[in-house]
C-alpha positions in Angstrom: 0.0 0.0 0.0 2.8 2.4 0.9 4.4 1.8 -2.8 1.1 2.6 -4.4 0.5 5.9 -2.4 4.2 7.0 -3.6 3.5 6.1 -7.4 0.1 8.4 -7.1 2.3 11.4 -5.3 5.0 11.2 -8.6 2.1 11.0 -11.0 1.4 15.2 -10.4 4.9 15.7 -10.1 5.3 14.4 -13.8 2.2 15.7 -15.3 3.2 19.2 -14.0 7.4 19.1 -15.4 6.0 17.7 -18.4 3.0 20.5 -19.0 5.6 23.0 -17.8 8.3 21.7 -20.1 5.8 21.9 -22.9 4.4 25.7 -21.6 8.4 26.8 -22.3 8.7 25.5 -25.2 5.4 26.9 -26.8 6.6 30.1 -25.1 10.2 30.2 -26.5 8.1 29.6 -30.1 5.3 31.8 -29.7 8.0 34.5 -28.6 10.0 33.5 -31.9 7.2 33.6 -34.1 6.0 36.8 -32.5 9.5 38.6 -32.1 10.0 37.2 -36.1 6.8 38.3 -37.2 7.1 42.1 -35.8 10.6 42.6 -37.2 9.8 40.9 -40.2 8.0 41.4 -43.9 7.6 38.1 -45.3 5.8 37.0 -48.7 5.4 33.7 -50.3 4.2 35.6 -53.2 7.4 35.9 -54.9 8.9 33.9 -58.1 12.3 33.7 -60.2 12.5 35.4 -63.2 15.1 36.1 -66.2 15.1 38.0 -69.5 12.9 35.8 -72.1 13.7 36.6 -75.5 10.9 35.4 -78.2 12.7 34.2 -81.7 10.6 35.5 -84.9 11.3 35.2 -88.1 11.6 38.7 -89.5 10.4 36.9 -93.5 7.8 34.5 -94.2 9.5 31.5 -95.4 9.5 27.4 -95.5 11.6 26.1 -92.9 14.6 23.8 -94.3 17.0 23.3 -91.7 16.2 23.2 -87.6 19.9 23.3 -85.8 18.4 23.0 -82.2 16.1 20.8 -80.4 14.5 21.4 -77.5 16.2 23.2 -74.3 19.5 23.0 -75.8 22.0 25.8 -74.6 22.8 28.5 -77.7 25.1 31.3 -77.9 24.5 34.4 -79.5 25.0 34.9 -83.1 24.1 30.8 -83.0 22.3 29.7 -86.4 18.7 28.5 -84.9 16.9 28.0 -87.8 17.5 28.2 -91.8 14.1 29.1 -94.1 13.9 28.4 -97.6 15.9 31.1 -100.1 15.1 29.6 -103.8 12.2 32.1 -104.4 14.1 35.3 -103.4 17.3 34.1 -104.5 16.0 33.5 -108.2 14.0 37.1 -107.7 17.6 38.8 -106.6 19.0 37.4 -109.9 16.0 38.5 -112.1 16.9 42.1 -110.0 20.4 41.8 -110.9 19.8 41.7 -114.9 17.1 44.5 -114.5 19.8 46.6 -113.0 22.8 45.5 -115.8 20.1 46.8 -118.2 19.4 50.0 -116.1 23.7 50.8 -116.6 23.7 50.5 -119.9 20.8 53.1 -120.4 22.6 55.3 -118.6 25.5 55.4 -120.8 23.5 54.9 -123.6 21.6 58.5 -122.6 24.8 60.0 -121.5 26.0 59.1 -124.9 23.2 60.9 -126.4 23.9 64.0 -124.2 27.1 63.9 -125.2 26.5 63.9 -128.9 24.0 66.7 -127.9 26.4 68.9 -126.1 28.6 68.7 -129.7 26.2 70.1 -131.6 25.2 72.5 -129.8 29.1 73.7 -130.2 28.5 73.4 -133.5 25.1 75.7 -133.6 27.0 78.4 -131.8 30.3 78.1 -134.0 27.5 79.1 -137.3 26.0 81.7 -135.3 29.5 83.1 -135.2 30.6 82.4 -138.4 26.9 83.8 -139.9 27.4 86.9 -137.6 30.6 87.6 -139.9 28.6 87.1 -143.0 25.8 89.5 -142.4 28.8 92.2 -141.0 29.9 91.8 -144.3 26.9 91.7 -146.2 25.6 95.0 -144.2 29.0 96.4 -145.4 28.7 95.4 -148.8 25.2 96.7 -148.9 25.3 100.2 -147.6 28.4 100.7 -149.8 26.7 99.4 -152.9 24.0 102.0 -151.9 26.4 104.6 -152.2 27.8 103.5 -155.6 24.5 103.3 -157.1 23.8 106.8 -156.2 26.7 107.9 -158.4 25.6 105.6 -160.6 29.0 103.6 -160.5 26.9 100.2 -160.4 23.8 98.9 -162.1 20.6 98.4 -160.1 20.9 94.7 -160.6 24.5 94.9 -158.9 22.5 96.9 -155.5 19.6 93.9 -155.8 22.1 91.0 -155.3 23.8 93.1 -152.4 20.5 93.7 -150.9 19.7 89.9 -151.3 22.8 88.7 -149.7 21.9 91.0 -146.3 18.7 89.4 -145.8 19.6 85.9 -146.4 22.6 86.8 -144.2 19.7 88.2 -141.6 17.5 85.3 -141.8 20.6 82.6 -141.2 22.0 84.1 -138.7 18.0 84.0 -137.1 17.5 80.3 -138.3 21.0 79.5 -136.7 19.5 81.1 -133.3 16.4 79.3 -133.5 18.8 76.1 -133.6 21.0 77.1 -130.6 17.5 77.3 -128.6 16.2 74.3 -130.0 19.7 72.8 -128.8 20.1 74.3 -125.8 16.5 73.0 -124.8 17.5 69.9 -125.8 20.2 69.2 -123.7 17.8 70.3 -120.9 16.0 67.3 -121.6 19.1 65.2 -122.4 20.5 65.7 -118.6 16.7 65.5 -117.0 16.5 62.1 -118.8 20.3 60.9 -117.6 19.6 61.8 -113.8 15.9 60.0 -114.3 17.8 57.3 -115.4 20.3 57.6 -112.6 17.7 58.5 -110.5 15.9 54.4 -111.6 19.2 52.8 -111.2 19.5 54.2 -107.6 16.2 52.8 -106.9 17.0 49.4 -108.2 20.0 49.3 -106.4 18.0 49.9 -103.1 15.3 47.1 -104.3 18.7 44.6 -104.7 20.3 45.5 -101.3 16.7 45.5 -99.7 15.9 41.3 -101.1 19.8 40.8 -100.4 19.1 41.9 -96.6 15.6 39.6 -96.6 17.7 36.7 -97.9 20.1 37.4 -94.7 16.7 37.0 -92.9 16.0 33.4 -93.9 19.5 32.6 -91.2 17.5 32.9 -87.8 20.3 33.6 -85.7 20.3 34.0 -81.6 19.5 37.7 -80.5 21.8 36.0 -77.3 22.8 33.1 -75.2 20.7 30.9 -73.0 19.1 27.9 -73.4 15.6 27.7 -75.8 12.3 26.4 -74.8 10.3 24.1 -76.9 10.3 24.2 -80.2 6.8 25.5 -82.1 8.2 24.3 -85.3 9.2 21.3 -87.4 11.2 21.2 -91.2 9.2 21.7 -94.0 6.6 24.0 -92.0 5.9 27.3 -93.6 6.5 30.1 -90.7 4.6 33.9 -91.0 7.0 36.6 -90.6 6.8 37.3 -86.7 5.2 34.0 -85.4 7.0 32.9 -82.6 8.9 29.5 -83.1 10.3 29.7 -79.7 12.1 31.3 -76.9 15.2 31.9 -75.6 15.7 31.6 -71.8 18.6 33.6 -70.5 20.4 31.5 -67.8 22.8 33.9 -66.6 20.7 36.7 -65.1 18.2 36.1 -62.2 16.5 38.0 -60.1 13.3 37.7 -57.7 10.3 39.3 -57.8 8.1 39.8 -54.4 4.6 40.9 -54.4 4.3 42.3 -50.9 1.2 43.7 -49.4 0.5 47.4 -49.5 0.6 47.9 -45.9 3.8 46.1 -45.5 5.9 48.3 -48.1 6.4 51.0 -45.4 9.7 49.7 -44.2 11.1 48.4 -47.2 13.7 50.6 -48.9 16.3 49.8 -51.6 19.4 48.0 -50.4 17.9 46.1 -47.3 19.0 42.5 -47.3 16.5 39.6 -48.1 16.5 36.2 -46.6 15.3 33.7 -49.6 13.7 30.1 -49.3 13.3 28.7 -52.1 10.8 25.9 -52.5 12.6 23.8 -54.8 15.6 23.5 -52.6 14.7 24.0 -49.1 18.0 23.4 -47.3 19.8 25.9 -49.8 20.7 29.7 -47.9 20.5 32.6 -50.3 20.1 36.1 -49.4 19.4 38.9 -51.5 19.3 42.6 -51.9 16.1 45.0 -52.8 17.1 46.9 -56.0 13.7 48.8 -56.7 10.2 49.1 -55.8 7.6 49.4 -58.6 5.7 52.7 -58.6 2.4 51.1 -59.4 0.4 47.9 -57.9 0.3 44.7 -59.8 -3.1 45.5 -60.5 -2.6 48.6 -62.7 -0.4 46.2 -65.2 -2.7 43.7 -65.7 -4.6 43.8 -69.1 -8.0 44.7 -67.7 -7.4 46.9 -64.2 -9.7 47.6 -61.9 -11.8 51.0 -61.8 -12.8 51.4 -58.1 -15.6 54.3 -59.7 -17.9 51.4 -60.9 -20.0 51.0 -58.0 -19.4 47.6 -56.8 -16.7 48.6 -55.3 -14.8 45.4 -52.7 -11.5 46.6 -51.3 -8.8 44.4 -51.7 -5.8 44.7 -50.4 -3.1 45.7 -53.2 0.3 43.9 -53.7 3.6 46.0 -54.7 6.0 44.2 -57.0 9.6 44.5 -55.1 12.6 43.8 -57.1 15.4 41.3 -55.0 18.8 41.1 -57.0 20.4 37.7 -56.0 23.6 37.7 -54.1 26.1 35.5 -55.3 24.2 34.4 -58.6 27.1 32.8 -60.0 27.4 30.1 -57.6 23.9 29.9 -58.1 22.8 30.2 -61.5 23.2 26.0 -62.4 20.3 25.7 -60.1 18.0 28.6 -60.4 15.2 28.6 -62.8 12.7 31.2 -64.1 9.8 30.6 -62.4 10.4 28.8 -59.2 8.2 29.6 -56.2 10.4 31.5 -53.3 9.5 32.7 -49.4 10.9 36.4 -49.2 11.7 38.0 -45.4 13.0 40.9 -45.0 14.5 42.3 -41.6 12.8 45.6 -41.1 15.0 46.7 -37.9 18.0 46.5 -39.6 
């Protein structure tokens, strides 16, 4: 009986370390959490993300050749994808004949100018030369005048001198008339070269302008990273700027945070951030807040919300916070655009 009554005084004695035992620990948590919690912003609304570049074919095109498959690594200036040429290749050589043809009426109308130009040398050396002629008829006129007042010549003699001034007159006119004629010539002569100049110019552009969309049919990568899945197969025909796929850059992470609009107050560029990462929960990586957006998610999604409707709900609006990634890389073989991360931030620091 005495051993019984001893086993019933230790049973209190236990019940009480072991509910006092379990009263410190909940206490040493709670004042954890609750010590945590008030010098703490925390968000599990936060992802990975990297630069995504889409690859578009900047010509519509056949494809013939893929050089990738799917989430292979590239480098930039990395031939992707090849599209079919024959069509613009044969319409670059039909270009190439139209502009050989295009030369040659060039010199054929600078020729023509030129021959031009030579004659109008000629129309002014017989204005000169019919200038002399009608001096000299004028002279021989006016003194035959004189002579047949003192009746040293016959009237017939005064006829042929007066005939000789006026065909000397009307040459000299005709050979004027010419020169204009020439002159304007040659005005049209050297508007029809620089047309023609003008035409070969503009084929020239045409030629370098297919020869540049024939560069286009070489997709090449805008930069390196490794490519998602492919959208495309050989022997496909591709619209100029459909996507065939994208480019993942794997050397440049960063996080971004959605935090609560009444938990921004404390949280200023350059603060260090604690990061969890749910993929790899016993990796440590700590970050740094580069920016703060200046607008809620909200007002960059494709429909926002107007608040002037009427059925108005408050909601409480998220901030996107930019984290850069310390030591990214050590880190960048395992991070991957995307991944879901737990964000704290230490606001009494």
């Amino acid at each position: 009986m005495a051993k019984r009554d001893n086993n019933s005084e230790k049973k209190p004695i236990i019940r009480f370390i072991l509910l006092g035992t379990f009263i410190t620990i909940a206490s040493i948590f709670a004042y954890k959490k609750i010590s945590f919690a008030l010098t703490h912003e925390t968000t599990d609304n936060a992802q990975i993300e990297t630069a995504i570049t889409p690859v578009l074919p900047r010509v519509s095109g056949y494809v013939k050749t893929i050089s990738v498959k799917d989430y292979d690594s590239v480098k930039a200036g990395e031939l992707l994808v090849e599209l079919d040429d024959a069509e613009l290749q044969t319409e670059l050589l039909e270009m190439l004949a139209d502009y050989q043809q295009a030369e040659i009426d060039i010199v054929n109308a600078k020729a023509i100018l030129a021959n031009a130009l030579v004659s109008l040398n000629t129309n002014k050396g017989n204005i000169d030369i019919t200038k002399v002629k009608l001096q000299k008829a004028e002279e021989d006129y006016e003194r035959d005048k004189h002579l047949y007042s003192s009746e040293a010549i016959t009237k017939k003699q005064l006829d042929n001198s007066k005939f000789d001034f006026e065909t000397a007159q009307k040459q000299l006119s005709n050979s004027k008339n010419d020169l204009a004629s020439a002159e304007s010539r040659i005005t049209v002569l050297k508007s029809s070269v620089a047309k023609s100049e003008a035409a070969l110019n503009i084929k020239k552009a045409k030629i370098e302008q297919i020869k540049l969309k024939i560069s286009y049919t070489k997709i090449i990568a805008p930069e390196s990273g490794k490519i998602g899945k492919k959208n495309i197969s050989e022997g496909q025909f591709v619209q100029a700027g459909t996507p065939l796929f994208s480019i993942v850059n794997d050397t440049t992470y960063w996080i971004i945070a959605n935090f609560k609009e009444n938990q921004i107050k404390n949280i200023i560029p350059g603060k260090e951030v604690n990061i969890d990462i749910d993929a790899y929960p016993d990796l440590s990586v700590t970050g740094t807040i580069e920016s703060i957006s200046e607008a809620t998610g909200a007002k960059f999604s494709l429909l926002p919300p107007d608040n002037a409707s009427g059925n108005f709900v408050k909601v409480t609006q998220r901030i996107p916070v930019k984290i850069k990634i310390n030591n990214i890389d050590k880190l960048k073989d395992k991070l991957r655009a995307g991944l879901s991360v737990f964000v704290s931030i230490n606001t009494k620091n």
